[in-house]
C-alpha positions in Angstrom: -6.5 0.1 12.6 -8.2 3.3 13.6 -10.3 4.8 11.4 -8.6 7.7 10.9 -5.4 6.2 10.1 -7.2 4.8 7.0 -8.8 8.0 6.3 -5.8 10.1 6.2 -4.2 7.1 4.1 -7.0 7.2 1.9 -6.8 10.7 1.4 -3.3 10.4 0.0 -4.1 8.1 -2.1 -6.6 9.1 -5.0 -5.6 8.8 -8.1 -6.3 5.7 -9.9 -2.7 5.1 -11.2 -1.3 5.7 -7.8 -4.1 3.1 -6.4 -2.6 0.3 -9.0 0.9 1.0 -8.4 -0.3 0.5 -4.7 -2.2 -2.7 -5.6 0.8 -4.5 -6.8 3.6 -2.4 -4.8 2.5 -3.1 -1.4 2.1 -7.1 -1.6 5.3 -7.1 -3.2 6.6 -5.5 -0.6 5.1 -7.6 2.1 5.8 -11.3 0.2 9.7 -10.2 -0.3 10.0 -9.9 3.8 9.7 -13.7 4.7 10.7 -14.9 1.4 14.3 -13.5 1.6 14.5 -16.6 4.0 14.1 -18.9 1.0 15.1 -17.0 -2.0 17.0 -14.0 -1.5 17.4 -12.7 -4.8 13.4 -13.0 -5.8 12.9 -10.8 -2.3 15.5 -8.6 -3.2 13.8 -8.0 -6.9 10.3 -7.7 -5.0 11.0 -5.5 -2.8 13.1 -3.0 -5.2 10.5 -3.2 -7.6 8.0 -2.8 -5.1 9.1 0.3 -4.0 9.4 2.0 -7.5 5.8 0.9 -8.0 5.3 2.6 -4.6 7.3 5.7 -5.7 6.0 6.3 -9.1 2.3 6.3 -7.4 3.2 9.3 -5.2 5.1 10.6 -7.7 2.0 10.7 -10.2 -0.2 11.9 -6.9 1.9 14.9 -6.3 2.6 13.7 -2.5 5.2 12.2 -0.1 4.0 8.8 1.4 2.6 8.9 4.3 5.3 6.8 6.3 7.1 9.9 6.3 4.7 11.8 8.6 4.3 8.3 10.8 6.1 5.0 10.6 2.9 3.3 11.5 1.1 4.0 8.0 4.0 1.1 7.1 1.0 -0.9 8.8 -1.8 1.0 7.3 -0.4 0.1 3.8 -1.1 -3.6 3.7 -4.6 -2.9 6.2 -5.7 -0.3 3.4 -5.1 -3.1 0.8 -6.6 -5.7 2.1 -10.0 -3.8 3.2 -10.0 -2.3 -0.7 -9.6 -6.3 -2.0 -12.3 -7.2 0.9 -14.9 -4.2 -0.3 -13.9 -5.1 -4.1 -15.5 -8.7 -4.0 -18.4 -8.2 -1.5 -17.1 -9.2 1.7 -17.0 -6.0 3.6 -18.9 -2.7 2.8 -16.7 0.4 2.2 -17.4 3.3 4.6 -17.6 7.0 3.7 -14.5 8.8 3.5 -14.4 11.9 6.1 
């Protein structure tokens, strides 16, 4: 992802309680996609609940999501996630934040 996708992502993202409602919202999110193939009423429960994690962060930031100024930070989301779990147990460095 560019770098300043993450960046303005990052930006939006701050506070710590918005961060954890992030850290569990977003992978609920994502796992509820292919498992609505399997077990459509776990997805469904993921991916509501996932959302009012999701909601409740930005809610607590004082911001809209940044989806809503481009449908590509849907992307960002899960990419932000991953690099914070990846940084978190010594696999990649974090960069500054502009």
């Amino acid at each position: 992802m560019a770098a300043s996708f993450i960046n303005t992502y990052k930006s939006q993202h701050r506070h710590p309680l918005n961060r954890l409602c992030h850290s569990f919202g977003i992978p609920m999110i994502t796992i509820s996609w292919p498992l609505f193939f399997f077990k459509w009423r776990w997805a469904l429960a993921l991916f509501v609940i996932g959302w009012i994690l999701q909601i409740v962060g930005h809610a607590i930031e004082g911001n809209r999501p940044a989806f809503f100024q481009n449908p590509v930070y849907f992307l960002v989301g899960p990419w932000w996630l991953i690099r914070r779990a990846a940084e978190a147990i010594g696999l990649l460095h974090s960069s500054p934040s502009k």
